[in-house]
C-alpha positions as CSV (number, residue, x, y, z in Angstrom):
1,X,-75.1,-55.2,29.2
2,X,-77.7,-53.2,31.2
3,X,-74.6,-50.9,31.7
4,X,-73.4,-50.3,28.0
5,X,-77.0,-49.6,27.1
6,X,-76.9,-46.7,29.7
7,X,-73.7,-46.0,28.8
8,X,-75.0,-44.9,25.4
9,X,-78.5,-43.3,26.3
10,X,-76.5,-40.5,28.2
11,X,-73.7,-40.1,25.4
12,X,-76.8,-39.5,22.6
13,X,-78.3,-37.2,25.2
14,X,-75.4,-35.2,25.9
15,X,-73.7,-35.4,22.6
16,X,-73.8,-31.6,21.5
17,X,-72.1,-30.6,24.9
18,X,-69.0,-33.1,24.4
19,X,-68.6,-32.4,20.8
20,X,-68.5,-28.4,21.9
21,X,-66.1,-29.8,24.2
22,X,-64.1,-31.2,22.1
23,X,-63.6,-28.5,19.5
24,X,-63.1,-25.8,22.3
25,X,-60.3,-28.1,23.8
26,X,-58.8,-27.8,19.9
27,X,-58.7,-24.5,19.6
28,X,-56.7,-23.7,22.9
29,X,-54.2,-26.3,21.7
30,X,-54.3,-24.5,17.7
31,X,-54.1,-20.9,19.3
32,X,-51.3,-21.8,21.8
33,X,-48.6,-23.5,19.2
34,X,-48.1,-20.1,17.6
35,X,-47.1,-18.4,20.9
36,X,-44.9,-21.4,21.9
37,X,-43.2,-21.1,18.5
38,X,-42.8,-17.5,18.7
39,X,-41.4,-17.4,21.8
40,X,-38.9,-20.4,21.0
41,X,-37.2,-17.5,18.0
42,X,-37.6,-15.3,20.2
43,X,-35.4,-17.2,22.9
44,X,-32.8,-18.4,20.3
45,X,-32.1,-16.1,17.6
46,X,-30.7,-17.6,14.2
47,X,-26.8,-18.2,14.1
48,X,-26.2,-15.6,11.0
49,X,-28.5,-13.1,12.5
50,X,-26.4,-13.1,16.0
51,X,-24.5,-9.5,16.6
52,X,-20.4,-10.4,16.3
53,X,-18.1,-10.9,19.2
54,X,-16.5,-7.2,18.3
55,X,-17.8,-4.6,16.3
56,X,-14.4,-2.9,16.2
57,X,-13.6,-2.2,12.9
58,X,-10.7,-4.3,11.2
59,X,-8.0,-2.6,9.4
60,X,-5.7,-3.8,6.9
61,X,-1.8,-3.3,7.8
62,X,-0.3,-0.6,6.4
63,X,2.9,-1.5,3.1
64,X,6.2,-2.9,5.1
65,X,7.8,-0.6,2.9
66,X,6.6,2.3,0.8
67,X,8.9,3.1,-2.2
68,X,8.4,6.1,-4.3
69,X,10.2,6.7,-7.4
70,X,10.5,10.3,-9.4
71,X,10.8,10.7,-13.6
72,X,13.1,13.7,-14.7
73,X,12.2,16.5,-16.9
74,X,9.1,16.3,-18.0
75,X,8.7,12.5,-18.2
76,X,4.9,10.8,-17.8
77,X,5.2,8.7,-14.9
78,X,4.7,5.4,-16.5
79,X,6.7,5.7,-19.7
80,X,7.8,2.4,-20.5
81,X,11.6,2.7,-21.4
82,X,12.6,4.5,-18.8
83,X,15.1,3.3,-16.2
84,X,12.8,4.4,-12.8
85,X,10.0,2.7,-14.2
86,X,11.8,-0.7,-15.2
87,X,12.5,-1.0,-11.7
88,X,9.8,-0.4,-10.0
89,X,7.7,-3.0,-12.6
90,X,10.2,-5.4,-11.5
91,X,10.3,-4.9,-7.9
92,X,6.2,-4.8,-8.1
93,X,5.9,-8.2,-9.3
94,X,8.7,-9.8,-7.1
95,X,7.0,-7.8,-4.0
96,X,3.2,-7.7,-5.0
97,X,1.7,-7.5,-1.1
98,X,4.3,-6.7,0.9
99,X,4.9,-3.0,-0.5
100,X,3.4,-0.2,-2.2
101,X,5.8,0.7,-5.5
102,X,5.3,3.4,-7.8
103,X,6.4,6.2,-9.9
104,X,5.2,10.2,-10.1
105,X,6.0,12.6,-12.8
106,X,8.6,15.1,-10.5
107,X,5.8,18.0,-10.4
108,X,3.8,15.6,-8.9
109,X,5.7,15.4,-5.8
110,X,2.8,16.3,-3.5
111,X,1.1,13.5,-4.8
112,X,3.1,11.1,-3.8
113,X,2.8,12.6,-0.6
114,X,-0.2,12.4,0.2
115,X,-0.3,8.6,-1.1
116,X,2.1,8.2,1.5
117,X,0.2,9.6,3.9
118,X,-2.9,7.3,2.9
119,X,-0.9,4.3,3.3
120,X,0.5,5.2,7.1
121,X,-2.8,6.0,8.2
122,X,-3.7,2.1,8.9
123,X,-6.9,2.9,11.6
124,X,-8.2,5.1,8.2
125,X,-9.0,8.1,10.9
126,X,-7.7,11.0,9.1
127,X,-5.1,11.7,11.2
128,X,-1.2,9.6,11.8
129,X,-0.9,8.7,15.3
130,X,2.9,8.4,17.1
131,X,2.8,4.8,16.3
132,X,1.8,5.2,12.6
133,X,5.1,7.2,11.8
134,X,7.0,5.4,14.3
135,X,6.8,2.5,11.6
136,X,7.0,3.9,8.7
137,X,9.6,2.3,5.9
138,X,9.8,4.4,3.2
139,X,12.7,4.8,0.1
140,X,12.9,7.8,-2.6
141,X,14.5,8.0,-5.6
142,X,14.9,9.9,-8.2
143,X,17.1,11.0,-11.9
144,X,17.6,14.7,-12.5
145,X,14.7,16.8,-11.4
146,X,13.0,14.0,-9.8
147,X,16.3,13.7,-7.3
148,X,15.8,17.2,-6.6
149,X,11.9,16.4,-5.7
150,X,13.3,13.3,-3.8
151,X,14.9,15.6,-1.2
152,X,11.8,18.2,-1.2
153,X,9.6,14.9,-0.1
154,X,12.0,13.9,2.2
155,X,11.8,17.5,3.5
156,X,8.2,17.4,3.7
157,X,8.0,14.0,5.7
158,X,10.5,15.4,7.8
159,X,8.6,18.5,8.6
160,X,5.8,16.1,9.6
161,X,8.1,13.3,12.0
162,X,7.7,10.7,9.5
163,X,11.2,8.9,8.6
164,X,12.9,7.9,5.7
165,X,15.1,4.9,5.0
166,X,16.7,5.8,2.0
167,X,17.2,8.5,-0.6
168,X,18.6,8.1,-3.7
169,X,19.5,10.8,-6.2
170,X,20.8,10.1,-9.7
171,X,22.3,13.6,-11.9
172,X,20.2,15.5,-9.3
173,X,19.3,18.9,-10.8
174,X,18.3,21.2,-8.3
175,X,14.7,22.3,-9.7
176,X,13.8,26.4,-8.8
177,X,12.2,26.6,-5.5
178,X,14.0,23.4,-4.1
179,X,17.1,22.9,-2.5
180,X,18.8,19.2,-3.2
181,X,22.4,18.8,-1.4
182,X,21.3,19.0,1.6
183,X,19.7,15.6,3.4
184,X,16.6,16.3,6.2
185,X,17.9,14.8,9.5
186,X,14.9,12.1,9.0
187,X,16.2,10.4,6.2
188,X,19.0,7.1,7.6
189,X,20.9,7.0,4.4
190,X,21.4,8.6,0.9
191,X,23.6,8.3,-2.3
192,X,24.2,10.6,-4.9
193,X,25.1,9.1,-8.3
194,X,26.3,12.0,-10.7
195,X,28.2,12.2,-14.0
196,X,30.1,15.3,-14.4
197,X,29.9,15.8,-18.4
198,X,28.4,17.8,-21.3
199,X,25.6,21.0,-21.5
200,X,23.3,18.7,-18.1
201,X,25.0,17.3,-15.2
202,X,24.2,16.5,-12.1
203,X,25.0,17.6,-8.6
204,X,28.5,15.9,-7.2
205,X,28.0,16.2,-3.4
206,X,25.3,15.6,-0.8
207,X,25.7,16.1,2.5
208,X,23.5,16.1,5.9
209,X,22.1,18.7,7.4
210,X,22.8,16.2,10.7
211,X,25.4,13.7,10.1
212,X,25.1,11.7,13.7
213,X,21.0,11.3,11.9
214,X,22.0,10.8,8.5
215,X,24.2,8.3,6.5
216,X,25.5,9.8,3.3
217,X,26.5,6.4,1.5
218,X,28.5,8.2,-0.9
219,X,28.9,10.4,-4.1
220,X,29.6,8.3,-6.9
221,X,31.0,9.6,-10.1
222,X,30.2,7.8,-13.6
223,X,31.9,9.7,-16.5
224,X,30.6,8.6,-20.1
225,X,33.2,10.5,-22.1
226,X,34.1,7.4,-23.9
227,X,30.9,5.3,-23.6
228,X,28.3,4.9,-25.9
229,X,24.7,3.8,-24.5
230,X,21.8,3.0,-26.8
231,X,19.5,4.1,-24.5
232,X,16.8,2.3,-26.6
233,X,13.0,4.7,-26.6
234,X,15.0,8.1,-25.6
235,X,14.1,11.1,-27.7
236,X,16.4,12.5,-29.7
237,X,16.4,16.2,-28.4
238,X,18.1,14.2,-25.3
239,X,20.6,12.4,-26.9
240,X,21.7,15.5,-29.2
241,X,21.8,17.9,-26.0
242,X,22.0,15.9,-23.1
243,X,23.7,12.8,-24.0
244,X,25.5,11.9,-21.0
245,X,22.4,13.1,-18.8
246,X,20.6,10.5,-20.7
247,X,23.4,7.8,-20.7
248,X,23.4,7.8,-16.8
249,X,19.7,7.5,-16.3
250,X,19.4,4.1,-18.7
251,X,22.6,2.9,-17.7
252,X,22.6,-0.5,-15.9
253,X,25.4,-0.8,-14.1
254,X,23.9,2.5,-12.1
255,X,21.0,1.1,-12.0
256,X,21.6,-2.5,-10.7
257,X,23.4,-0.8,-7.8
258,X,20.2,1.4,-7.1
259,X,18.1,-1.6,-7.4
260,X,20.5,-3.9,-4.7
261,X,20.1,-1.0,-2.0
262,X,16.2,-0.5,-2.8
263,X,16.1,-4.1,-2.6
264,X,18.1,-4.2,1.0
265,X,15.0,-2.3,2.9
266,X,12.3,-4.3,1.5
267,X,11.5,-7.7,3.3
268,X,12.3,-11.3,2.0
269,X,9.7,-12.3,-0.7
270,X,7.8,-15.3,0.3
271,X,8.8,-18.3,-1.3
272,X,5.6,-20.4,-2.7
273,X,5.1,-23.3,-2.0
274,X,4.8,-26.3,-4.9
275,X,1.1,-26.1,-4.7
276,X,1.0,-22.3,-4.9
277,X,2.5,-22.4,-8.1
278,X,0.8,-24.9,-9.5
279,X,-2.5,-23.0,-8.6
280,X,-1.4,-19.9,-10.2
């Protein structure tokens, strides 16, 4: 007992130097959790704040196949009854992500162009590399003066090394300034359809500038002497002074020729799959 008692008279006297102590020991343990915290972050960064494996910039692929379609005359590039634009709707929905499909009013050539250009240029650097070309897949076509701009793209691609699969003229008029028999040495293969009747008719014969480069596929002759067409949406200027110009551009048996050998460069549509549809 005498030891407890002693025990206790030193504790009372020292009391205020244990207690200081004490509360010294605390704060060294309080001020030191911060830093071990801090440098625990700092050791392990968070997940989404951690730098990527690459920082290479990802491009999407360029169009398998690039198809460009010209409107005679004076045409608006989307008018609705129209023959060029029918089948490029068509081959749009049946080919929504594996090519780029549209139309351009025949002055508009450039345009078209430099959309083309755009599309090759998959590593977006301003400038199409060996490669770029190289894979290019690109078809033309084209009814009256947008047959003749079909060969005057063709033209221009070739001036730049960029190839052509396929041209395809239909009552090419040869518009000022432009020269349309004669195929560019980059193009693989082109038709001529022509009709040879009334005030407008097209060109009758193609030919490459370097047959063992180019594929003429033919010149094909529709005559519409005895045919009538309704040719449904077509103003009447047309049918009254170019009739048979007209009858060729909204005929379909033209037409679902054109559309086979557009169809024949473009790749097989993906089928979808049960659950595809039903999600769509």
């Amino acid at each position: 007992m005498s030891g407890l008692v002693r025990l206790r008279e030193l504790f009372q006297k020292n009391w205020r130097y244990v207690s200081i102590a004490v509360f010294l020991t605390a704060v060294l343990i309080g001020l030191s959790l911060p830093i071990q915290a801090q440098r625990l972050f700092v050791a392990t960064p968070a997940i989404e704040d951690a730098a990527p494996a690459s920082s290479a910039p990802v491009h999407a692929p360029a169009p398998s196949t690039i198809v460009i379609g010209f409107m005679g005359g004076m045409v608006k590039r989307n008018e609705p009854n129209r023959s060029e634009v029918q089948l490029a709707a068509r081959l749009r929905e049946q080919y929504p992500n594996a090519a780029y499909i549209d139309t351009y009013k025949n002055a508009d050539w450039k345009d078209a162009r430099d959309k083309i250009l755009k599309l090759l240029d998959s590593d977006k650097d301003g400038k199409l590399s060996t490669e770029e070309k190289r894979l290019a897949r690109i078809v033309i076509f084209g009814h009256s003066w947008g047959a003749s701009a079909t060969v005057t793209l063709a033209r221009d691609l070739n001036a730049l090394g960029i190839p052509v699969l396929l041209t395809v003229q239909v009552d090419s008029v040869q518009k000022m300034g432009q020269k349309d028999d004669a195929i560019p040495a980059n193009v693989a293969e082109a038709i001529n359809f022509y009709q040879p009747d009334g005030f407008l008719h097209g060109r009758k014969l193609i030919h490459a500038e370097d047959p063992t480069k180019t594929k003429i596929l033919g010149n094909q002759e529709f005559s519409y002497k005895h045919t009538s067409l309704s040719c449904k949406g077509y103003p009447w200027q047309q049918r009254l002074f170019a009739k048979e110009h007209m009858y060729i551009e909204c005929d379909p048996e033209v037409w679902n020729q054109i559309e086979s050998l557009i169809r024949s460069k473009l790749p097989q549509p993906q089928v979808q799959t049960p659950m595809q549809i039903k999600a769509n």
